[in-house]
DSSP file (Angstrom, degrees, kcal/mol; ACC not computed):
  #  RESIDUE AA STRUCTURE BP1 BP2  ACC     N-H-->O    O-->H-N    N-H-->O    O-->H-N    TCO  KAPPA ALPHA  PHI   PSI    X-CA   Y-CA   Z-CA
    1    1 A X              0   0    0      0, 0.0     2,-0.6     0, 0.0    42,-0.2   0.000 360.0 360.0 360.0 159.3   65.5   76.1  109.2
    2    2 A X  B     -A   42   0A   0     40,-0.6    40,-1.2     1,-0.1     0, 0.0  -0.913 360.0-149.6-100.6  92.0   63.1   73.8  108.2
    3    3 A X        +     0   0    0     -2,-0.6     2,-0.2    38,-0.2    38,-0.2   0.091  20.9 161.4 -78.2-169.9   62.2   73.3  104.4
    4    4 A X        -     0   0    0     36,-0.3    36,-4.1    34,-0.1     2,-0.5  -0.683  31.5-120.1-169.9 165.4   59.2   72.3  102.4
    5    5 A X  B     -C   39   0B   0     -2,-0.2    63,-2.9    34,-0.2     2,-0.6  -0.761  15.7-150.6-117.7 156.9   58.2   72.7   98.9
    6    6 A X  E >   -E   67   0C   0     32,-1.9     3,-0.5    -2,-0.5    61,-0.2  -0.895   7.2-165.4-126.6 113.2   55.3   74.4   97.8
    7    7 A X  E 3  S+E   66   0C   0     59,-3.6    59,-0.6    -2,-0.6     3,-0.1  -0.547  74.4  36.5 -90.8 169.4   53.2   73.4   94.3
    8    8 A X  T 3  S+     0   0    0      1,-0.3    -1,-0.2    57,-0.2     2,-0.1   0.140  73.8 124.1  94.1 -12.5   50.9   75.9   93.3
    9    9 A X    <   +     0   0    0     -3,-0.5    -1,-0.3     1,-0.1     3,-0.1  -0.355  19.4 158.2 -87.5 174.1   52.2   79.2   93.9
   10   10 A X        +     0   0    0      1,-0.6     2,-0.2    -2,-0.1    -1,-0.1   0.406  51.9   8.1-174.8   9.8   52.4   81.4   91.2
   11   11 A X  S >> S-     0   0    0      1,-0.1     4,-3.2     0, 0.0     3,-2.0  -0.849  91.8 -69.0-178.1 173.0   52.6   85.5   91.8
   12   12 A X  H 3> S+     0   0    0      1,-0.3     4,-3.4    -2,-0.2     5,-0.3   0.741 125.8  51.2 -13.4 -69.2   52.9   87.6   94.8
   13   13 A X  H 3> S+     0   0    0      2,-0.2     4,-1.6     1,-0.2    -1,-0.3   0.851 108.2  57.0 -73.2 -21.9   49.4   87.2   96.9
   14   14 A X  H <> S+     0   0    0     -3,-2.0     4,-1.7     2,-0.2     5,-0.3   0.927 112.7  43.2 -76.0 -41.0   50.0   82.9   96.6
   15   15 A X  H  X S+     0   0    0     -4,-3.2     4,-1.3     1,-0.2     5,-0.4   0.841 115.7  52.5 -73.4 -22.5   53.7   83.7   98.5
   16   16 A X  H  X S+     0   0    0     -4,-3.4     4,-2.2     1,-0.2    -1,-0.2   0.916 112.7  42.7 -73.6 -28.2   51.7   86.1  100.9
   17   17 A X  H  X S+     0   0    0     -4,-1.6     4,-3.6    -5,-0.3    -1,-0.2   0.975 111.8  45.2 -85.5 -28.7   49.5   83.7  101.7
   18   18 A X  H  X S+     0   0    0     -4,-1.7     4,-2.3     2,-0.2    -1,-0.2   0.908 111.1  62.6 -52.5 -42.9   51.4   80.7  102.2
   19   19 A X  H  X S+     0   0    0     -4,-1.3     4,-1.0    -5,-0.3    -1,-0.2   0.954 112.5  35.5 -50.7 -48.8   53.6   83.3  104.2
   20   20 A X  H >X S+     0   0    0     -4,-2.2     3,-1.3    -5,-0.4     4,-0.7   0.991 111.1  59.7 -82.5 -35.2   50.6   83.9  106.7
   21   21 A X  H >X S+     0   0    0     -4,-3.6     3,-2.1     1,-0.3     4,-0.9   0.981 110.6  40.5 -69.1 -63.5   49.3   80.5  106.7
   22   22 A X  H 3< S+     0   0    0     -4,-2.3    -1,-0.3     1,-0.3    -2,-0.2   0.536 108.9  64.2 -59.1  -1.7   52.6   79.0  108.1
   23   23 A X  H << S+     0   0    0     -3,-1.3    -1,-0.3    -4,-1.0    -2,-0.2   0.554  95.7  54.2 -87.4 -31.5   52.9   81.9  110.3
   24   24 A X  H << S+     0   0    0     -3,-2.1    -2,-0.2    -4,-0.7    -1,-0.2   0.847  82.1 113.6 -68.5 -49.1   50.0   81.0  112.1
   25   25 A X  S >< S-     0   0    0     -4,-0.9     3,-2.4     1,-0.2    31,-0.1   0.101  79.8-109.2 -61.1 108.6   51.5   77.3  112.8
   26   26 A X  T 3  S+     0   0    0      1,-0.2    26,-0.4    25,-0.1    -1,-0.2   0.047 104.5  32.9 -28.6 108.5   52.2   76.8  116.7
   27   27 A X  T 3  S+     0   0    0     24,-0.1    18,-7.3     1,-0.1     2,-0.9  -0.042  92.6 126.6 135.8 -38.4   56.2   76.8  117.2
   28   28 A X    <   +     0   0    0     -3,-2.4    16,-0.3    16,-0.2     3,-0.1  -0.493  24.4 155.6 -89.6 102.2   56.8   79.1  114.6
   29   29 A X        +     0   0    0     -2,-0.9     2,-0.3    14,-0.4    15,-0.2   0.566  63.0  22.3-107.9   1.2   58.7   82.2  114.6
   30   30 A X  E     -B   43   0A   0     13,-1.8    13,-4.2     2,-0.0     2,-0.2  -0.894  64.8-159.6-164.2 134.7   60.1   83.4  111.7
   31   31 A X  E     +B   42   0A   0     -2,-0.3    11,-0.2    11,-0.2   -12,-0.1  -0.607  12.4 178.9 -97.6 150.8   59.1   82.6  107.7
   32   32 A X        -     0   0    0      9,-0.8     2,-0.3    -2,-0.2     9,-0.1  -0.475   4.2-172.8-162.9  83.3   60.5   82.8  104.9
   33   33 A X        -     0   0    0      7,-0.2     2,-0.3   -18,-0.1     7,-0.2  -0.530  13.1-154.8 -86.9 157.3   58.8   81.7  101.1
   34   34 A X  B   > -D   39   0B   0      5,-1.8     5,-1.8    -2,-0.3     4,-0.4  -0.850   6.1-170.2-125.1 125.7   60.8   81.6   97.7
   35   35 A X  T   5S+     0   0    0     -2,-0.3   -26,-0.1     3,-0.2     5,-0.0   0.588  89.7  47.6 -95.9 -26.6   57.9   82.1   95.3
   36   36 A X  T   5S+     0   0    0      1,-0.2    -3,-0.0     2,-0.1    -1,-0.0   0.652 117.1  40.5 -67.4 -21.2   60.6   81.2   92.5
   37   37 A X  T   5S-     0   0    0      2,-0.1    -1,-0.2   -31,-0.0    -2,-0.1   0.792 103.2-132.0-110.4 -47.9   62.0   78.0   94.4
   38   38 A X  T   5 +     0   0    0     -4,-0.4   -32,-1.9     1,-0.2     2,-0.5   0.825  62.7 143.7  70.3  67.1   58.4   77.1   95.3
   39   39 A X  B   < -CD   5  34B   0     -5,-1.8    -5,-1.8   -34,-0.2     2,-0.5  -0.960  39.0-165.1-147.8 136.0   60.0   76.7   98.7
   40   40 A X        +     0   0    0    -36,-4.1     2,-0.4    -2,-0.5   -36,-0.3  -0.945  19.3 173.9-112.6 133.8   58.7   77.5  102.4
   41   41 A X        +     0   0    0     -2,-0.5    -9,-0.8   -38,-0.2     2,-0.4  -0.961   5.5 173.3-160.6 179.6   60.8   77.7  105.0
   42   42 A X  E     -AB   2  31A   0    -40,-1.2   -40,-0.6    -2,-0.4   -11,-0.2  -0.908  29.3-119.7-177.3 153.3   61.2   78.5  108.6
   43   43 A X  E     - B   0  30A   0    -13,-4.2   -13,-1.8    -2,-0.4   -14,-0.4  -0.533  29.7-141.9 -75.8 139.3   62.4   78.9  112.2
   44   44 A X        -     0   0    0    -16,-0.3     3,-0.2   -15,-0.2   -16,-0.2  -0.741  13.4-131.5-104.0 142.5   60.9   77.3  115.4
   45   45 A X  S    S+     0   0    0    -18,-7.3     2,-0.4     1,-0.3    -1,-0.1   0.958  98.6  29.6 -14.2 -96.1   60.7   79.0  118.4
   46   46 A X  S    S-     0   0    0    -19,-0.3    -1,-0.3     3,-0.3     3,-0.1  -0.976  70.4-157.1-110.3 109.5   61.9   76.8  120.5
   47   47 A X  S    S+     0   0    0     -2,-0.4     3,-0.4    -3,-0.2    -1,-0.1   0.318  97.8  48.0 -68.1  -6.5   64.6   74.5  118.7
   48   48 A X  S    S+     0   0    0      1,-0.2    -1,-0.2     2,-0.0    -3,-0.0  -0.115 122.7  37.0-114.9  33.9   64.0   71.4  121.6
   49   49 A X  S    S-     0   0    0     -3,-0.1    -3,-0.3   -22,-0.1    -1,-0.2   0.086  95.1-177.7-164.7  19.3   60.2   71.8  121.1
   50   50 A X        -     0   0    0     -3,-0.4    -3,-0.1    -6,-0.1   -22,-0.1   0.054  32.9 -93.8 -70.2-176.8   59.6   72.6  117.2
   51   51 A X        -     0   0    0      1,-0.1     2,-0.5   -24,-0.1   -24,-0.1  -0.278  49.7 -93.7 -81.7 156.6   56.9   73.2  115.3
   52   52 A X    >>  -     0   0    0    -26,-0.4     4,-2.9     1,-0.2     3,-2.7  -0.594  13.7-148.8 -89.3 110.3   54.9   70.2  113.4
   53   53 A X  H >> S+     0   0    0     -2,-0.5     4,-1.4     1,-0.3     2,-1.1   0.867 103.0  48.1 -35.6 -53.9   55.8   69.4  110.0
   54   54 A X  H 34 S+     0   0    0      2,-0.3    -1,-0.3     1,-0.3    -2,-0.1  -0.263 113.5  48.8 -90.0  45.3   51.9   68.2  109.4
   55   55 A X  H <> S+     0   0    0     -3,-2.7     4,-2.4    -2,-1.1    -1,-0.3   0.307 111.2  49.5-113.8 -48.5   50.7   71.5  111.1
   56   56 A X  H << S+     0   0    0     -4,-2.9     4,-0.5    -3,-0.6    -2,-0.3   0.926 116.8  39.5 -77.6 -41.7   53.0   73.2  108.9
   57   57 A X  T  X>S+     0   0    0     -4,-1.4     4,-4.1     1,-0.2     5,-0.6   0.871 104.6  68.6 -68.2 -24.1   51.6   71.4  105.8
   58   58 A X  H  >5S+     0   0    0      1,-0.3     4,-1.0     2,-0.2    -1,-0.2   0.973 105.9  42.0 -37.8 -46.3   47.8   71.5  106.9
   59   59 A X  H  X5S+     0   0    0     -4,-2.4     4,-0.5    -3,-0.3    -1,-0.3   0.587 112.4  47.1-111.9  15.0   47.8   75.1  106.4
   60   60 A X  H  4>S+     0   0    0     -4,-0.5     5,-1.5    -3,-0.4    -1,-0.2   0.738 124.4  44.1 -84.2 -29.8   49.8   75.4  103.0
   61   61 A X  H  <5S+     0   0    0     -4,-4.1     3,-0.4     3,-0.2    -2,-0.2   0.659 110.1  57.0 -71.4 -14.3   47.1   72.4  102.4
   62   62 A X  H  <<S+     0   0    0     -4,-1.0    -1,-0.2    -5,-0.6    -3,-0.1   0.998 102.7  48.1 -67.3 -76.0   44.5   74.4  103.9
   63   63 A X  T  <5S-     0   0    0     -4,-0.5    -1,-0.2    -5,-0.1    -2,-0.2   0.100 127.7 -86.5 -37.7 -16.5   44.7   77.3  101.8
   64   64 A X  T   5S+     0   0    0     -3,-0.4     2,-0.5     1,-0.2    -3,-0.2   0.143  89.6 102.7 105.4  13.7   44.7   75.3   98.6
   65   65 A X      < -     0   0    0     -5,-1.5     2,-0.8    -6,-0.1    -1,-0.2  -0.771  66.2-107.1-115.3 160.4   48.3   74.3   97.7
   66   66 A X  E     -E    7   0C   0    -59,-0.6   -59,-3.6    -2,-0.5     2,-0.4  -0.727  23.2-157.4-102.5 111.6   50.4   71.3   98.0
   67   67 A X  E      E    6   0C   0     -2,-0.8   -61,-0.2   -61,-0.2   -10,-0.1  -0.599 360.0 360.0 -73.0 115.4   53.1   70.8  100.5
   68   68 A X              0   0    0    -63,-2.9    -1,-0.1    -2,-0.4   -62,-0.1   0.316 360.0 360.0 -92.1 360.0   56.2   68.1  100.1
């Protein structure tokens, strides 16, 4: 799986959303946020073909939080 850290979250609806935002990202088939680790992470589809780290932060960035 693929990490990234996520500033800003901070109860329940901030991990849901980050949860849908990356969920959306082309590639991506299975999510997984730590709202306590500030941590996103997740499975590509297709491992010879994954999903784009700056897709996947555009839409934690998108949404208003900040991706490392």
């Amino acid at each position: 799986m693929t990490q990234i850290t996520v500033n800003g979250m901070h109860c329940e609806n901030c991990r849901n959303a980050v949860y849908a935002a990356i969920s959306k990202v082309e590639g991506v088939k299975l999510v997984e946020v730590d709202l306590e680790k500030r941590q996103a992470r997740w499975l590509d589809k297709d491992p010879a073909n994954p999903a784009s780290m700056a897709d996947v932060r555009d839409a934690v960035e998108g949404i208003g939080f900040e991706a490392d």
